[in-house]
N, CA, C and O atoms as a GROMACS GRO file, in nm:
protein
  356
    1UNK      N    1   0.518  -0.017   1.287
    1UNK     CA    2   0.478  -0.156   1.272
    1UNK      C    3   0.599  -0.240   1.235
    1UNK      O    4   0.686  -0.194   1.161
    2UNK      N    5   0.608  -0.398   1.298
    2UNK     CA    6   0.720  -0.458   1.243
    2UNK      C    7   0.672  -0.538   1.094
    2UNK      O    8   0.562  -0.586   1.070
    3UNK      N    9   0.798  -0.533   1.000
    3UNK     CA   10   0.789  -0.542   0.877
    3UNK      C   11   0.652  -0.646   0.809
    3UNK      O   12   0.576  -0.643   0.712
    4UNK      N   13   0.684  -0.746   0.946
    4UNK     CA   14   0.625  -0.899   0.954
    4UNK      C   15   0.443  -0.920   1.014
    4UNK      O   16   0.376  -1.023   1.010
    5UNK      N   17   0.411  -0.805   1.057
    5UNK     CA   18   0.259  -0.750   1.115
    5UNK      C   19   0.181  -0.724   0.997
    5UNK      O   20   0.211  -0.640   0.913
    6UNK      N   21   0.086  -0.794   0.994
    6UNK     CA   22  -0.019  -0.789   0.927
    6UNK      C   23  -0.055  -0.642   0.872
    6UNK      O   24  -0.089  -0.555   0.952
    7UNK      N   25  -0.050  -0.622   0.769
    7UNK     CA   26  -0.110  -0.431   0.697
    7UNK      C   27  -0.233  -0.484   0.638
    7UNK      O   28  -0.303  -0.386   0.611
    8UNK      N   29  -0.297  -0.602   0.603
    8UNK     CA   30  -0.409  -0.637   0.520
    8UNK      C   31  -0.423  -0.742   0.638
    8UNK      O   32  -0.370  -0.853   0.636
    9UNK      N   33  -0.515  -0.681   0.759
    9UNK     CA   34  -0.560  -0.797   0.852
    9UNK      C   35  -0.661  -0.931   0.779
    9UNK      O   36  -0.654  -1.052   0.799
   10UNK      N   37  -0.748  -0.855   0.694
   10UNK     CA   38  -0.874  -0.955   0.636
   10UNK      C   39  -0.799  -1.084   0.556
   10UNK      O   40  -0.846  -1.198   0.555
   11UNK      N   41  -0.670  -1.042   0.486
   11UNK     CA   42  -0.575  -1.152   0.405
   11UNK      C   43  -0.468  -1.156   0.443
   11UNK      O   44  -0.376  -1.134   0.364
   12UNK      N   45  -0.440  -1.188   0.590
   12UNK     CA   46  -0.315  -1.192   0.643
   12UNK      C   47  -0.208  -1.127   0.525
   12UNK      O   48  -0.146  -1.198   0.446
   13UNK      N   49  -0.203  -1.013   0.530
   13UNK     CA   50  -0.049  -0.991   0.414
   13UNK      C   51   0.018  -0.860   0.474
   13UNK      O   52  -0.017  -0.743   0.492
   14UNK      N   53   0.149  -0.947   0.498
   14UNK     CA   54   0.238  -0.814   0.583
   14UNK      C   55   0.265  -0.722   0.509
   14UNK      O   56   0.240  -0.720   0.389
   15UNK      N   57   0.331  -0.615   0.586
   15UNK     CA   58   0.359  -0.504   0.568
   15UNK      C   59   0.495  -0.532   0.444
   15UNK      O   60   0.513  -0.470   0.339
   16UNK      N   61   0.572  -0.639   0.499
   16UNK     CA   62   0.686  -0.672   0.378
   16UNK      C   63   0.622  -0.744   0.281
   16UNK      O   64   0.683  -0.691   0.188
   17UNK      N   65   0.582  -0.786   0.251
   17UNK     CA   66   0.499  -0.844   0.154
   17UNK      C   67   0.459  -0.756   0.059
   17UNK      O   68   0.497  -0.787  -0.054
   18UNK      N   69   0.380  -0.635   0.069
   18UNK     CA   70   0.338  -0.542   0.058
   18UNK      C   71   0.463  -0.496  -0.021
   18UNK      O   72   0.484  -0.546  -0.132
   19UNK      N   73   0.551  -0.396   0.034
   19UNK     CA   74   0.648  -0.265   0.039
   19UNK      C   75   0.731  -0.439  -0.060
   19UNK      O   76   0.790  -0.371  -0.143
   20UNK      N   77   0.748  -0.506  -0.079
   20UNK     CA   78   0.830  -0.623  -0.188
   20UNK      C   79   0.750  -0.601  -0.311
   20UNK      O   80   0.786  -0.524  -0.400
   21UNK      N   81   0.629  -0.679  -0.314
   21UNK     CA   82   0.523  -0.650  -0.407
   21UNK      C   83   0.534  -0.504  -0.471
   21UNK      O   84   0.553  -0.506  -0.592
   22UNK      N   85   0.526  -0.398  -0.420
   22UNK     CA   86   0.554  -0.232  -0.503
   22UNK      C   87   0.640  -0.251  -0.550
   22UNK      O   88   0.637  -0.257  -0.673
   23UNK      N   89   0.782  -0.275  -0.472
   23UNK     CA   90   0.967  -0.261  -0.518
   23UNK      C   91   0.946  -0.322  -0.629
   23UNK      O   92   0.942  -0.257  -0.734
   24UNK      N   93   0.924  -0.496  -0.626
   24UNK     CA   94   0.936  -0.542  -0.782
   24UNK      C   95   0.829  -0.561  -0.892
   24UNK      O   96   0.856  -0.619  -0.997
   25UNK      N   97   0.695  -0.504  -0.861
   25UNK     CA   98   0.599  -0.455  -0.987
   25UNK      C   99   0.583  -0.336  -1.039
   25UNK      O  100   0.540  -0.301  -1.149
   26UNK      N  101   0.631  -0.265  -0.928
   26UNK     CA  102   0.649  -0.103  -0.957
   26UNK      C  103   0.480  -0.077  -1.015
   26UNK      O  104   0.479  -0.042  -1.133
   27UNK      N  105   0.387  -0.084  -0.973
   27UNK     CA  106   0.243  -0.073  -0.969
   27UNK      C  107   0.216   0.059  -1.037
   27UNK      O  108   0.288   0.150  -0.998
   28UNK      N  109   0.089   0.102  -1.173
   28UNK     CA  110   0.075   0.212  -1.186
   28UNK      C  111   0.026   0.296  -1.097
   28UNK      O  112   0.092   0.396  -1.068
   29UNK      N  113  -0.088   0.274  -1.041
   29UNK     CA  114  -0.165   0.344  -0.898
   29UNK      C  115  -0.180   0.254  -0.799
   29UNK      O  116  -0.142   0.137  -0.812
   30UNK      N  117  -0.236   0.300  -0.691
   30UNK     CA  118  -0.200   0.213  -0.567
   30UNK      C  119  -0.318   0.070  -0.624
   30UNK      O  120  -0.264  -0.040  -0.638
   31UNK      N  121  -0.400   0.076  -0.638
   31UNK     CA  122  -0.523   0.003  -0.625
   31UNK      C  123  -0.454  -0.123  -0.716
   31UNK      O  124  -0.534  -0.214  -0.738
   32UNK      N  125  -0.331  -0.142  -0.769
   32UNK     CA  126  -0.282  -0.239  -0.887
   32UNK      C  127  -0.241  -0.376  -0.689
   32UNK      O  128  -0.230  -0.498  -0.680
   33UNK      N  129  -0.235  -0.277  -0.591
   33UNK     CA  130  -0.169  -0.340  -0.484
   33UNK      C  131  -0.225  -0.486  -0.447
   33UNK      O  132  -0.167  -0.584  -0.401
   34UNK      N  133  -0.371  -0.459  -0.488
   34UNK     CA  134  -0.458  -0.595  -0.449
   34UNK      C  135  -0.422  -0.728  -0.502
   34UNK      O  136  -0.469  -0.832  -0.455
   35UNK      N  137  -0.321  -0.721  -0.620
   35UNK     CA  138  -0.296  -0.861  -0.654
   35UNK      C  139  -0.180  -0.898  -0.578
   35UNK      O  140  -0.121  -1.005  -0.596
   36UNK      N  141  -0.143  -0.804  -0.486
   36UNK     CA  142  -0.056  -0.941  -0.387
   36UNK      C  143  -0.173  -0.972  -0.287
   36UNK      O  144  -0.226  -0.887  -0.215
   37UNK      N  145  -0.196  -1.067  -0.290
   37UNK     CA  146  -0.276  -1.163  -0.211
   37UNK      C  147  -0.423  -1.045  -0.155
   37UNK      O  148  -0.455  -1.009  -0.042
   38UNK      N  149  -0.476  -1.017  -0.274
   38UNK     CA  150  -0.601  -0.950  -0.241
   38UNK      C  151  -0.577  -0.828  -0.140
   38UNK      O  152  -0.667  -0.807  -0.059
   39UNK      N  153  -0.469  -0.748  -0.137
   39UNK     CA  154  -0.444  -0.706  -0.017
   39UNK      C  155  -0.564  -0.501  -0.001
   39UNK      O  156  -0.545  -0.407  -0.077
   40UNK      N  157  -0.615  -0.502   0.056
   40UNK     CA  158  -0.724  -0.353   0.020
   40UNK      C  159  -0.835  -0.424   0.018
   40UNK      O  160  -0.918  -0.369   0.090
   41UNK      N  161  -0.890  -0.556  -0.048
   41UNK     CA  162  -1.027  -0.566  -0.101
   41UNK      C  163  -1.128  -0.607  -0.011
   41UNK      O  164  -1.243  -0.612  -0.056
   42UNK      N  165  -1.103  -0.646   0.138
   42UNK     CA  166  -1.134  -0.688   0.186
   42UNK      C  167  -1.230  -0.568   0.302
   42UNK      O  168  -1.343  -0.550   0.257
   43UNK      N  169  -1.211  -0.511   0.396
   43UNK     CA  170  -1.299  -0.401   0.471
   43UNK      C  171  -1.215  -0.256   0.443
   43UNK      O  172  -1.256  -0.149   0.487
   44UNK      N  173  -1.140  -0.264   0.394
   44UNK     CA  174  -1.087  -0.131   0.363
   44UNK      C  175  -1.018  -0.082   0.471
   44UNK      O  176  -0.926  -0.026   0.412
   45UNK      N  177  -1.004  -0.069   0.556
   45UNK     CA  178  -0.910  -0.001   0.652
   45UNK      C  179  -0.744  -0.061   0.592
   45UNK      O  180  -0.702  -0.115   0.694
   46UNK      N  181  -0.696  -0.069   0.546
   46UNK     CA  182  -0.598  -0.089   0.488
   46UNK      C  183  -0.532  -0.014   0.400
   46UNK      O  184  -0.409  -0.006   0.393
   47UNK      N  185  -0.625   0.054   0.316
   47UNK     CA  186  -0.610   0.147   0.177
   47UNK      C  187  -0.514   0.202   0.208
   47UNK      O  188  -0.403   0.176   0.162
   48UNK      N  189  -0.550   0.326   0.327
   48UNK     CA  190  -0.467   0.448   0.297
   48UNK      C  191  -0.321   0.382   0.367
   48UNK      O  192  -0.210   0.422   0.330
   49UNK      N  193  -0.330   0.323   0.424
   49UNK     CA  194  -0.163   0.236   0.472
   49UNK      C  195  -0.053   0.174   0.282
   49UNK      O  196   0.059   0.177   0.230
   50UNK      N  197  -0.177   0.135   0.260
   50UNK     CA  198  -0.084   0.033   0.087
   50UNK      C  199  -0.101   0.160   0.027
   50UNK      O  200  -0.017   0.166  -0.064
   51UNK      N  201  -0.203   0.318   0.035
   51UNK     CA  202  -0.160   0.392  -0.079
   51UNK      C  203   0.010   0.476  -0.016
   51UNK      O  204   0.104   0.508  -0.089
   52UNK      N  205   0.000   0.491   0.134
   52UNK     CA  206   0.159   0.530   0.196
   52UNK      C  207   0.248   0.474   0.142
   52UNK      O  208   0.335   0.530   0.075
   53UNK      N  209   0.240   0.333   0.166
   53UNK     CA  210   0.362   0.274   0.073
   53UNK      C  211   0.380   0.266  -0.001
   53UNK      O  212   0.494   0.236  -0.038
   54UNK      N  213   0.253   0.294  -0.105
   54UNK     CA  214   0.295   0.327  -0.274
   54UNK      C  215   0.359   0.466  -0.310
   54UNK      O  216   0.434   0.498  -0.402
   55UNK      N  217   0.313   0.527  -0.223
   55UNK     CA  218   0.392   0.660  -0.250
   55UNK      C  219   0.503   0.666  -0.204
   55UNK      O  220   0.578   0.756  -0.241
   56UNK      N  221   0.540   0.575  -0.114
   56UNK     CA  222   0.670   0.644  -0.019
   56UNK      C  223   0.803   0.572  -0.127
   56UNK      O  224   0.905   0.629  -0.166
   57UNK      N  225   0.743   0.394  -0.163
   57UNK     CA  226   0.841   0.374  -0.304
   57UNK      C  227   0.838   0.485  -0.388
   57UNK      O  228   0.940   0.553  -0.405
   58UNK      N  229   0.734   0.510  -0.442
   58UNK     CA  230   0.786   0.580  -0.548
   58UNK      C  231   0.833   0.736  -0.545
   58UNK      O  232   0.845   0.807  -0.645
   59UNK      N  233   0.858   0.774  -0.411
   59UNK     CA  234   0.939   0.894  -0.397
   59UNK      C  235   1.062   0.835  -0.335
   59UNK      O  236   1.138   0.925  -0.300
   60UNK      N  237   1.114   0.695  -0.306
   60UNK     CA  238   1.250   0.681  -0.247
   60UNK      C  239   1.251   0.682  -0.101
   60UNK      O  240   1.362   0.675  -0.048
   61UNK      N  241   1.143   0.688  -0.024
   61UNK     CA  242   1.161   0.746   0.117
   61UNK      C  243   1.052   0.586   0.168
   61UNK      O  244   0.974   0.516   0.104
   62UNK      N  245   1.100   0.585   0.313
   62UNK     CA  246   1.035   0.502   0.394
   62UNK      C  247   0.904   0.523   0.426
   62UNK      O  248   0.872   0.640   0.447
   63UNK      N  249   0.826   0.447   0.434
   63UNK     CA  250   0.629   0.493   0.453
   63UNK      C  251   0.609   0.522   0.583
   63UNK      O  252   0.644   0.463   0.685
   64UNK      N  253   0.574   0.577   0.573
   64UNK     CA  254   0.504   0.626   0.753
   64UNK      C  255   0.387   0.550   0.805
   64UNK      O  256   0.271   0.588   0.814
   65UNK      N  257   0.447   0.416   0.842
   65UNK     CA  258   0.371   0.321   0.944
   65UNK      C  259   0.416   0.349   1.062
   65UNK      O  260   0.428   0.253   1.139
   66UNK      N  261   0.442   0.449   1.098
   66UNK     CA  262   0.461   0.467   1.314
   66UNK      C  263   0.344   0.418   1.386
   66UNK      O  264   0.263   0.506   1.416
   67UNK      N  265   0.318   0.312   1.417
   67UNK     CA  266   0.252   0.334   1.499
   67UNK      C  267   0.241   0.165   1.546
   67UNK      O  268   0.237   0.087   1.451
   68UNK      N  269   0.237   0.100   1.698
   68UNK     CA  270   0.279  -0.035   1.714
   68UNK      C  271   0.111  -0.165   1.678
   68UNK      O  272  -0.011  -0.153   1.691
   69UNK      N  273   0.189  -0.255   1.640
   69UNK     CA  274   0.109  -0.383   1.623
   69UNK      C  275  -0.031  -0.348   1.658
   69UNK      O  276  -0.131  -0.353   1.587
   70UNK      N  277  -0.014  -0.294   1.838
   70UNK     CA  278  -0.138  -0.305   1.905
   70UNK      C  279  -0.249  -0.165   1.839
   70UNK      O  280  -0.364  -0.182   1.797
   71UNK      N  281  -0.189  -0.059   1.844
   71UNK     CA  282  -0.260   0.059   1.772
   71UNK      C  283  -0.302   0.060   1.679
   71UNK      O  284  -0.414   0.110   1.668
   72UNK      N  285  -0.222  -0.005   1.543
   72UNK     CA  286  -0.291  -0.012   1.456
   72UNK      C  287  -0.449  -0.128   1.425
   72UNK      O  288  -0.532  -0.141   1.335
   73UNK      N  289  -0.420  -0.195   1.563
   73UNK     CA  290  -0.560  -0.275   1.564
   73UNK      C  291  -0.682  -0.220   1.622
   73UNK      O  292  -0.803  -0.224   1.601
   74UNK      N  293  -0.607  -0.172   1.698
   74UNK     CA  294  -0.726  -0.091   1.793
   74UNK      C  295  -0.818   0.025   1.693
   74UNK      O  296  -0.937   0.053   1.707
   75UNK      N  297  -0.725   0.080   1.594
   75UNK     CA  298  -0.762   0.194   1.477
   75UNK      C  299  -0.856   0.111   1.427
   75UNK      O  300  -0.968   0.158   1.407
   76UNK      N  301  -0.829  -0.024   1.399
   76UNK     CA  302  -0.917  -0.096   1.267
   76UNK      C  303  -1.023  -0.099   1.366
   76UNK      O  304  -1.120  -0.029   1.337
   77UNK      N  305  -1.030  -0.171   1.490
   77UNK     CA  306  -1.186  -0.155   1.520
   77UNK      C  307  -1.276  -0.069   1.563
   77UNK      O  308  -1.394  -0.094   1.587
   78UNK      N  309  -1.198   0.077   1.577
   78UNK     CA  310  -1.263   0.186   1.584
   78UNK      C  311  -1.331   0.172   1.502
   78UNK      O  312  -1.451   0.157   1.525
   79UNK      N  313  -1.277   0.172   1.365
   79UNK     CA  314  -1.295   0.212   1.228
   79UNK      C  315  -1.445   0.112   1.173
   79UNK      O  316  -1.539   0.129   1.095
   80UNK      N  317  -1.392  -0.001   1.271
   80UNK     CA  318  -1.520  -0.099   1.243
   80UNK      C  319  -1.705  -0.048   1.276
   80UNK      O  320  -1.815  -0.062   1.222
   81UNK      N  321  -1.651   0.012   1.390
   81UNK     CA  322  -1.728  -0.011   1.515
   81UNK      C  323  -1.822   0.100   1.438
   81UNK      O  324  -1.939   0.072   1.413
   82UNK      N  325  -1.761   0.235   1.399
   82UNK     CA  326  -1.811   0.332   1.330
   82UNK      C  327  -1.850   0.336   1.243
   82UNK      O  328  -1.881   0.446   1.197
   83UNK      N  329  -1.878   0.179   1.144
   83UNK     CA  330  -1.913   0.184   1.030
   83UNK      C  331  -1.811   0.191   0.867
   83UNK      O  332  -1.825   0.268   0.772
   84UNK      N  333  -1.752   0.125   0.877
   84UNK     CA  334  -1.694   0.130   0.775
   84UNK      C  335  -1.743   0.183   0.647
   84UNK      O  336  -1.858   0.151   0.618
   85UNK      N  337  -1.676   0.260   0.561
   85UNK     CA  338  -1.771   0.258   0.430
   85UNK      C  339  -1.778   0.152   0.300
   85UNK      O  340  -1.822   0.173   0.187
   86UNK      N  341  -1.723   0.038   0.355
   86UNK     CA  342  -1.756  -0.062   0.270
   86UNK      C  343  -1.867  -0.108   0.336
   86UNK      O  344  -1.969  -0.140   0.274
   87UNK      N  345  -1.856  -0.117   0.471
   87UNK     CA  346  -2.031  -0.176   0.513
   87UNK      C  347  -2.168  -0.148   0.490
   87UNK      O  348  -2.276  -0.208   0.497
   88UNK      N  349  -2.111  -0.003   0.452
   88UNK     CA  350  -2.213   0.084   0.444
   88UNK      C  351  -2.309   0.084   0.293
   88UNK      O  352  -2.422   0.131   0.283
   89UNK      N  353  -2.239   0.025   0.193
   89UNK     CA  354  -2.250   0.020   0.075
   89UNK      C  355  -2.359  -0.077   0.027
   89UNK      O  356  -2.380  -0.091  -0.094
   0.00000   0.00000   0.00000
């Protein structure tokens, strides 16, 4: 994904936004991630992407977002289509 692509589609908040937000709050667990601009709280397909980058800061290494703009959208509406488990709730 490029830095600048949406990782929290529901609150527009990029992927740099994001991976900035960790670097300079240094967050205790991932879920502290939502106060940059609500980012997770919204349908959830996002989580396990902001918990990658929480881990990948805090081991020093780059997060494993491979995958382009278009794929990772297409994932979210799989993900939709199947029921999310926030919908479900």
């Amino acid at each position: 994904m490029n830095p600048h692509d949406d990782l929290c589609v529901c609150f527009h908040v990029s992927c740099q936004k994001v991976r900035k937000f960790v670097r300079l709050t240094r967050p205790e667990v991932p879920s502290r991630i939502s106060e940059c601009y609500g980012a997770g709280t919204g349908c959830g397909w996002c989580i396990p992407f902001l918990e990658e980058i929480w881990s990948a800061e805090k081991e020093g290494r780059d997060p494993n977002l491979r995958m382009t703009k278009e794929e990772y959208l297409t994932r979210r509406k799989a993900y939709h289509a199947a029921g999310s488990p926030r919908k479900q709730r």
